[in-house]
Each structure stands twice: as C-alpha cells, then as structure tokens.
C-alpha positions in Angstrom: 36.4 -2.9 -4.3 36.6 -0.7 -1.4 37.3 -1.9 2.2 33.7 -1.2 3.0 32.8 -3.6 0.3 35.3 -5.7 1.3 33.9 -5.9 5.1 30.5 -6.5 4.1 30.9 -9.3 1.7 33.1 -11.7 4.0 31.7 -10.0 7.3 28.0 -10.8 9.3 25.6 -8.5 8.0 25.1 -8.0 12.3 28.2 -6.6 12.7 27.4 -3.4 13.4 29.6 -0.4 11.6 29.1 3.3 13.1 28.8 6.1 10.4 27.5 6.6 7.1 30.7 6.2 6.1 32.5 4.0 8.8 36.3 4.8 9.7 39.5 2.6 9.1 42.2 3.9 11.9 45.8 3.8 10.1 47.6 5.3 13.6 47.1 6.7 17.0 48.5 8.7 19.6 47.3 10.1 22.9 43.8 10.8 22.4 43.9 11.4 18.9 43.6 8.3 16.3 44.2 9.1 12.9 41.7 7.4 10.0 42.3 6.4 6.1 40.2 9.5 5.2 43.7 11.9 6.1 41.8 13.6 9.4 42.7 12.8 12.7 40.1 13.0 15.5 40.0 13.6 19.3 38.7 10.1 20.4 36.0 10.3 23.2 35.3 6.6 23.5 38.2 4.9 23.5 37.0 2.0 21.6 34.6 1.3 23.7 36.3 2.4 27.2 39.1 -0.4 26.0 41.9 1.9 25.4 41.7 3.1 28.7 45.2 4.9 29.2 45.1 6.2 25.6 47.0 4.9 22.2 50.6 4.5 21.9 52.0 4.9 25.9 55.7 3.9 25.8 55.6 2.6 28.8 53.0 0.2 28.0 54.4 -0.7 24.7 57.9 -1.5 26.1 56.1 -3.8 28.1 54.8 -5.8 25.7 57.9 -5.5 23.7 60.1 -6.7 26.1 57.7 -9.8 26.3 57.9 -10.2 22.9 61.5 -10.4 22.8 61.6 -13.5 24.8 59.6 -15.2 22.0 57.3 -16.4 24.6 54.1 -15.3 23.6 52.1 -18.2 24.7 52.3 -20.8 26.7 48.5 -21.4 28.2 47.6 -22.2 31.6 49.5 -25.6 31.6 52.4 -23.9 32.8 53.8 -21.5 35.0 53.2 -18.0 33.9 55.0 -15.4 36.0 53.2 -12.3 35.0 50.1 -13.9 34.9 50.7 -14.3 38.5 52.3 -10.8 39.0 48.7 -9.1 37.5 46.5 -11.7 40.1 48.5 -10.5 43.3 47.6 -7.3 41.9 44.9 -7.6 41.2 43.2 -9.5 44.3 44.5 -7.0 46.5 43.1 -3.8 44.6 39.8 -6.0 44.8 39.0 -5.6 48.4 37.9 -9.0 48.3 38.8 -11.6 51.4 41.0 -14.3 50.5 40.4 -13.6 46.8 41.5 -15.6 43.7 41.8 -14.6 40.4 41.0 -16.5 36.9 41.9 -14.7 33.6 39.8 -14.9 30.0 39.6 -13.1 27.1 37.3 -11.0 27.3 34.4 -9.5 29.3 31.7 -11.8 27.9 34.2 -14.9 28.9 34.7 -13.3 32.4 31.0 -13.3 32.8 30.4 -16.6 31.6 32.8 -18.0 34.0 31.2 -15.8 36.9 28.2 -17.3 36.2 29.4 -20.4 36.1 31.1 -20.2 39.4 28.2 -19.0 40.9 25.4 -21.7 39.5 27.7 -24.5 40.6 28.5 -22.7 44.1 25.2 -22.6 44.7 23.6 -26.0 43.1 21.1 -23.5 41.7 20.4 -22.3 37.9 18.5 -19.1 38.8 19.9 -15.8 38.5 18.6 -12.3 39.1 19.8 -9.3 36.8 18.7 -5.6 36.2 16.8 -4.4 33.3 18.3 -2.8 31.0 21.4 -4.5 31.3 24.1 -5.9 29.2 26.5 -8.4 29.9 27.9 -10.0 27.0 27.6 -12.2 23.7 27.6 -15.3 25.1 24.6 -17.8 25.5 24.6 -17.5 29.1 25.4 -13.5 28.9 22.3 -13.7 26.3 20.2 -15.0 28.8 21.1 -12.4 31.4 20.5 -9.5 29.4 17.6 -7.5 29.6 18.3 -5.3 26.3 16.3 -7.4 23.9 18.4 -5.7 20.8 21.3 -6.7 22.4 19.9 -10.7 23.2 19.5 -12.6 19.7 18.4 -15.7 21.7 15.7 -16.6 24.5 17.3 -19.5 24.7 19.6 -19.7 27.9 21.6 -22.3 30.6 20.2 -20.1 33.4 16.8 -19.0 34.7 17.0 -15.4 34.7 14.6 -12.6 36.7 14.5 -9.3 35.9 14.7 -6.8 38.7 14.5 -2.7 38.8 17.4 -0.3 39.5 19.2 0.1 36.3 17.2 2.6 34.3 16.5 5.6 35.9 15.3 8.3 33.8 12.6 6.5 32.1 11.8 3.8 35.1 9.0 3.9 37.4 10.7 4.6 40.1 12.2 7.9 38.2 10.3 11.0 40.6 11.0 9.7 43.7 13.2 10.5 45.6 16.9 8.4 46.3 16.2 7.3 49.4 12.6 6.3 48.2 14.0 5.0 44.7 16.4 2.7 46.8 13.4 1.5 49.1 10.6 0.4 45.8 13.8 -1.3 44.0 14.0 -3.4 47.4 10.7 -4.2 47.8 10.4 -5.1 44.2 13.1 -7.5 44.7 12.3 -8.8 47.3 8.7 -9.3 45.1 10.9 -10.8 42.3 12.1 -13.6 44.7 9.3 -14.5 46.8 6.8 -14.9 43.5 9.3 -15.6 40.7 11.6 -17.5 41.9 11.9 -21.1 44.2 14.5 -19.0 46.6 17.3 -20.8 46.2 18.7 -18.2 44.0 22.2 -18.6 42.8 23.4 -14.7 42.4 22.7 -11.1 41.5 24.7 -10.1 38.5 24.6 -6.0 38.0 26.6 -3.4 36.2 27.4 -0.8 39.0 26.7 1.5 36.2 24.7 0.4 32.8 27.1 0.7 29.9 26.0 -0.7 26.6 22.4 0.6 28.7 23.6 5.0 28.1 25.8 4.9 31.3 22.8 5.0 33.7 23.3 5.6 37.4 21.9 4.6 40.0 21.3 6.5 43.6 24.3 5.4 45.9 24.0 2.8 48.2 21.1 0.6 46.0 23.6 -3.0 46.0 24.2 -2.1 49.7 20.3 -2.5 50.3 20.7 -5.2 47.7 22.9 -7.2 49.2 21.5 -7.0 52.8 18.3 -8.7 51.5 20.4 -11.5 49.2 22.8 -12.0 51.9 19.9 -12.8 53.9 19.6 -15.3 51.8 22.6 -16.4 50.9 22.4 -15.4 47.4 25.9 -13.9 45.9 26.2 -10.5 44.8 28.4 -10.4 41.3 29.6 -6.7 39.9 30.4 -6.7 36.7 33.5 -4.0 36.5 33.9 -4.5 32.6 33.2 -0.7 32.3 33.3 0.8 35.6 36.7 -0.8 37.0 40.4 1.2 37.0 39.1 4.3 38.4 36.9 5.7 35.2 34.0 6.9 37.8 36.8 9.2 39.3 34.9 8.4 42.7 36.4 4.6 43.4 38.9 2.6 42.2 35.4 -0.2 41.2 32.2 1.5 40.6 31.0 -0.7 43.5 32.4 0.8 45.9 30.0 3.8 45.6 27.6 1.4 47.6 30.1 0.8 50.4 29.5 -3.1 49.7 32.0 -5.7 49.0 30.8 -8.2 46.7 31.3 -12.2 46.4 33.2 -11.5 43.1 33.8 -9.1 40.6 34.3 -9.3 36.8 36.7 -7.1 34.7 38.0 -6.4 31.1 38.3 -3.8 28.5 40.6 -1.0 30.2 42.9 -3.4 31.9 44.7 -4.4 28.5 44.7 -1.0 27.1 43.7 -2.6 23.9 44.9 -6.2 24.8 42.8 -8.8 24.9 42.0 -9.7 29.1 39.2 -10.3 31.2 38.8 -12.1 34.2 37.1 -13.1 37.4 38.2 -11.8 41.2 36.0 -13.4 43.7 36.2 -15.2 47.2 38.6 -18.5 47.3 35.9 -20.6 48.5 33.8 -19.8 45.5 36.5 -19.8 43.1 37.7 -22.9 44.2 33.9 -24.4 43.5 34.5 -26.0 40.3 35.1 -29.9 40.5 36.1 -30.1 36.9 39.2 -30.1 35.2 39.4 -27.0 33.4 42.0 -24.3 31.8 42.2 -21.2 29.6 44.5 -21.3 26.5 44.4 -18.2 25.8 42.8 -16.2 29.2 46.2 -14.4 31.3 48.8 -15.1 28.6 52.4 -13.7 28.8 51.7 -10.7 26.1 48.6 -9.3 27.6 49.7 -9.6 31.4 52.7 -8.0 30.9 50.8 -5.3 29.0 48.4 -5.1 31.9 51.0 -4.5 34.6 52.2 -1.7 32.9 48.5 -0.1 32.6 48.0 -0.6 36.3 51.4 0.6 37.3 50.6 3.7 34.6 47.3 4.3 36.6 48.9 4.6 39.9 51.7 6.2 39.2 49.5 9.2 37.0 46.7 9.3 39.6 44.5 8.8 36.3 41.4 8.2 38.4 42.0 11.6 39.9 42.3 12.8 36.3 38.6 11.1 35.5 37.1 12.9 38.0 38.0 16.8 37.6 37.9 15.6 34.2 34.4 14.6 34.0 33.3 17.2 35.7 34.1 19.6 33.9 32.3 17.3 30.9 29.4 16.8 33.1 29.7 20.8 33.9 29.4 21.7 30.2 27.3 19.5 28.9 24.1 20.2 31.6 24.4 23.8 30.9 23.4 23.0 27.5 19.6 24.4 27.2 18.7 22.4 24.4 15.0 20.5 24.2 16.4 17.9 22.5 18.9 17.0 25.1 16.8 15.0 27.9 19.1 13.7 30.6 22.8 14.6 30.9 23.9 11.6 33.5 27.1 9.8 34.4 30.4 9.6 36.9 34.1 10.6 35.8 34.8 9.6 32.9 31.4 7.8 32.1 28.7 10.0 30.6 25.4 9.4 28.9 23.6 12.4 27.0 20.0 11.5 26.5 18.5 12.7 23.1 14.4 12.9 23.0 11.7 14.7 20.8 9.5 17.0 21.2 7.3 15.3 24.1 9.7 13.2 25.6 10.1 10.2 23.7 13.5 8.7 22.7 14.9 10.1 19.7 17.5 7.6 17.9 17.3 9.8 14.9 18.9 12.7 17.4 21.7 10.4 18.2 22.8 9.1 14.8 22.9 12.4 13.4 24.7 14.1 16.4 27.2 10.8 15.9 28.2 12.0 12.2 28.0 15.5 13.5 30.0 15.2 15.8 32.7 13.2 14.0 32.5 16.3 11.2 33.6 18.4 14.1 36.4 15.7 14.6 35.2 14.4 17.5 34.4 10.6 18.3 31.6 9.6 20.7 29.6 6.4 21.2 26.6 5.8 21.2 24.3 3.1 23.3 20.4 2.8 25.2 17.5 0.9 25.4 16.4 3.0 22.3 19.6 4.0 20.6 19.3 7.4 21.7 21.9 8.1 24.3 25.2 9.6 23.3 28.3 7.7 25.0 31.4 9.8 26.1 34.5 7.6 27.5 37.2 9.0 26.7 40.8 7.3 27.4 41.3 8.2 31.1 44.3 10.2 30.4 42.1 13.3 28.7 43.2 17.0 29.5 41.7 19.6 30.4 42.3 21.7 26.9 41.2 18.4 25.3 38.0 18.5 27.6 37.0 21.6 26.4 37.4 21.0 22.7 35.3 17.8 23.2 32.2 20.1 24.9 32.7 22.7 22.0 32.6 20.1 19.1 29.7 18.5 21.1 27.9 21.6 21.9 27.9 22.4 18.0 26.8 19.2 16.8 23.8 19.2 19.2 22.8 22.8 18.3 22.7 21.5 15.2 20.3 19.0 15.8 18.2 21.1 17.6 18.3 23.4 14.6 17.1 20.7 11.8 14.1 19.5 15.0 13.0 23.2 14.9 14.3 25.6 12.4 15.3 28.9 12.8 
C-alpha cells in the first residue's frame, strides 16, 4: 500500500491533499524542496508562508541544535523560560505597541482564540465584527469569525459575529470606486453594521491586513485607519491578525498594518516566525493582556525549542534586510505577472511577497477549474504555488522571503507557461 493509501485510510477524508498526485518532501534546501518522485522544485509557497526564511538555514538550525543539546526541550510556562522571554522583548518592541505584553501558543488559530478571548473578557461583551471573506483559523471561535463558509464547518460559535466590507475587492460592491470613495462606503457600512446589527457594546474588530486563505486581497491604504477612528469612538478594539502579513513579507512594513498608519490594541502572529516551528502568539497592550482573572498557562505555547529557533529567524531577517528582499522581489513578480495578456487571468493583486493571481472564464466568473489545472501545471514545470479564494480560483505565490532575483524569473517563466496553457485548453489554437 502506497503512502497515499496509507494517508487516506488512517487520515480525515477533509484533509485536504493538493495534486492529483500529492507530494511527500524527502529534503530541502533554500528554496528548492526535493519530493519522493526524484524532482526537486522551486517552492513558491513556503508551506503556506511558514517557512518564511527558506529550508535548511544554518544559522537557524544551530539554533535549535544548540537548544537541543541542553536536553531541555520542554519545560511549559510553569517555569522560567529564558528565550521565551528573549523572543517577547523582541518582539513587543518590533510591535509598536505601548506597554505591550506578549503571550505565546502554538499556532495562529491558538493566537486568535486567545485574542479573542482577551478581547470579549476586556470588554464584558461577546460581539465581534470581522471582514468578509476572511479567515482566521480552525477553532470554534476562529469558525465563528470566519466569513469563508468552505473554510467554517460550524455555525455554531462562543461569539456574536458581524460581517463587515473591506476585504474583497475585486468582486465587492464597492470594486469601481475609487480608493478614497472605497474607504468612505466601507465606513459608512460599518458604521450601518453597528448601529442596526449590533447592541454597541462591541467587543473588537478582528481583520487580516491583507486576506490570506481569501487570494491575498488588498485593500486601499488607510481603510483600519478610518476603521479605527470610528471603533475608537467607541471604544471598540482593533485586532490585526499578522499570521500572514507579519516579518516584513509585504516588503512595505515590518506588520501589514502599518500600511494604515494605525497602531492597533493587539496584534496576532505565527507561521513565518518559526520558520517551520510550531509558534504563535498574541502582542497587545498590558492593560488588555493583563484582563484575564483566571489562572491559566500554555504547555506547549513559547517553549525552549521553538523560541530559540525564532530568535534566530528574527535575527536572520534583520541582519539580511529580507523585507527589502520581499519588496524588489515582488515587484518584479507583480511586474511579470500583470504583463501577462491572458483572458483567463482576471486580477493580478498583492504586496512583496504576497500575491494573488485571479483565474476567471470567459464572462468573468470565477474559474476553479483554471486554478487546479494551472496548480498541476505549474508543478510539471517544477514550480510550487498555492492556491486559495472565496471560489478556489485564485493562485497563491509566497515564496520563502529569501527568493532571488534569478529564482524570481524562473518562477514568472514556469508560471507564464502553465497559464498559457490554460488559456490554450479554454480557447484552442
């Protein structure tokens, strides 16, 4: 029985696999992961943005290895844990954030949980606004605050959530006018959404700064600015949700937040951080970190292992100016793939190294079909890409944040050929 077999009989049949025939990675390097099918490929999402400086960094892995040959590799938040520490000084200063605090997890889904938490107990209140179109996480309060229905398997949910525009650009209502105006109707309609949807003591606003699991949409500059001027008003918190935009990938900021020129009452964070460790975690004022009248800790959230692994990303970031890198790299992603004068390619969108590639038919409509088969196309061409939207239909390129320029332009070349190609089979030749 093959592994395939193997994964499906002892494995949920939800688990979702990518390709026909779906790849086992045996070693990695770089940007390149190698598979049990003998090919290596140029890796374009990182596993999902989580590899963030790329695979096999010495000075990441010595790291780790000089953690492990303390034989401390756990300990849990019972005790002292000096890198665990180290990483929240760091951490809380890169933030921006007054007076922050930092509290570690597992993941992003756990650091958005506990956000959520902190912010429903903060403010005695268990109603929270999110964007449509958004993802947040597994979870059952995640669930709740998703508004990606084939990414929420429950209605059931802790929290009262409302929806609210801003997220989903290209196929929103909002999508012809201009910034300024798209900033202004996404405003009033929130303010709509709490003055007839809600009893106004809201708890928080949860958003991506940019949608991931949505196809890396992006919205007009300065949006959670005008957001938060009307919450704040209120004195309802503003939560940004970094899992995918943090370390520098938009090659603009070091948060993706920061395009708004607003600080926010807490941010959430994971994936790149670890470089394929597990960490998440929660930055956010003291005085709402500091809510919680519970006893509570993490077992598992800011162990020894994956802090000292994440010091050694964030030193590796600095020290290689890798957000820099995102942006000239990007753009010359962004460049390439917009000159592409393909029908089938509808919106070419993103920041750094964050970039959605829209796939419709013939009058517009998404076309998941497009994107599956560019997907395997594209991985015949030995390139790997993700793939992500409302509708399936938007291509997903993150590459680790350490991608050169030669390996830029053998991405857009493998790329450019695999949508050709599906642009052939819509309309022969």
């Amino acid at each position: 029985m093959g592994l395939l077999d193997r994964h499906r009989a002892v494995l949920p049949s939800w688990l979702a696999l990518y390709y026909d025939e779906p790849l086992e990675f045996v070693s990695a390097s770089g940007r390149r992961v190698t598979a049990s099918d003998g090919r290596t490929y140029l890796d374009l999402f990182a596993g999902i943005l989580t590899n963030g400086v790329g695979y096999d960094i010495p000075e990441i892995s010595d790291a780790i290895r000089a953690q492990l040959d303390t034989g401390v590799l756990h300990s849990s938040t019972l005790y002292l844990i000096r890198k665990q520490v180290e990483l929240a000084e760091r951490i809380a200063s890169l933030s921006g954030i007054p007076d922050a605090k930092v509290f570690f997890t597992c993941s992003g889904t756990e650091a958005n949980e506990a956000a959520l938490l902190l912010a429903t107990e903060y403010r005695r209140s268990s109603q929270v606004l999110a964007l449509r179109n958004s993802y947040h996480g597994r979870a059952f309060a995640t669930m709740g605050i998703t508004g990606n229905r084939s990414w929420s398997a429950s209605a059931l949910s802790p929290v009262q959530v409302h929806y609210v525009h801003g997220g989903y650009r290209y196929r929103g209502p909002f999508r012809n006018l201009s910034d300024a105006d798209y900033v202004q109707a996404c405003v009033e309609d929130l303010v709509d959404v709490l003055d007839t949807g809600t009893s106004g003591d809201v708890a928080c606003l949860i958003a991506e700064p940019i949608q991931g699991v949505g196809g890396f949409n992006v919205p007009p500059d300065g949006l959670f600015a005008a957001f938060q001027k009307e919450l704040s008003s209120r004195g309802i918190l503003l939560i940004s949700d970094e899992v995918q935009t943090g370390w520098g990938r938009t090659g603009e900021h070091f948060w993706g937040i920061q395009a708004h020129g607003v600080t926010p009452d807490a941010m959430t964070f994971a994936k790149g951080l670890g470089n394929g460790l597990t960490i998440g975690g929660v930055v956010a004022r003291a005085e709402l970190m500091d809510c919680l009248q519970a006893n509570s800790i993490s077992t598992f959230g800011g162990n020894p292992v994956s802090t000292s692994g994440a010091l050694a990303t964030l030193q590796y970031l600095s020290d290689h100016d890798l957000q820099a890198n995102c942006a000239a790299r990007g753009a010359e992603l962004l460049d390439g793939l917009r000159a592409l004068d393909l029908p089938v390619v509808g919106d070419v969108r993103g920041k750094g190294l964050m970039i959605g590639v829209e796939l419709v038919g013939p009058g517009g409509e998404p076309d998941a079909a497009a994107a599956a088969r560019a997907l395997e196309l594209a991985r015949e061409n030995g390139v790997l890409v993700g793939k992500g939207g409302l509708y399936g239909n938007v291509l997903r390129l993150a590459p680790p944040m350490t991608l050169t320029a030669d390996e830029a332009a053998e991405g857009l070349v493998a790329l450019r050929a695999a949508l050709q190609a599906v642009q052939d089979e819509v309309v022969p030749g």
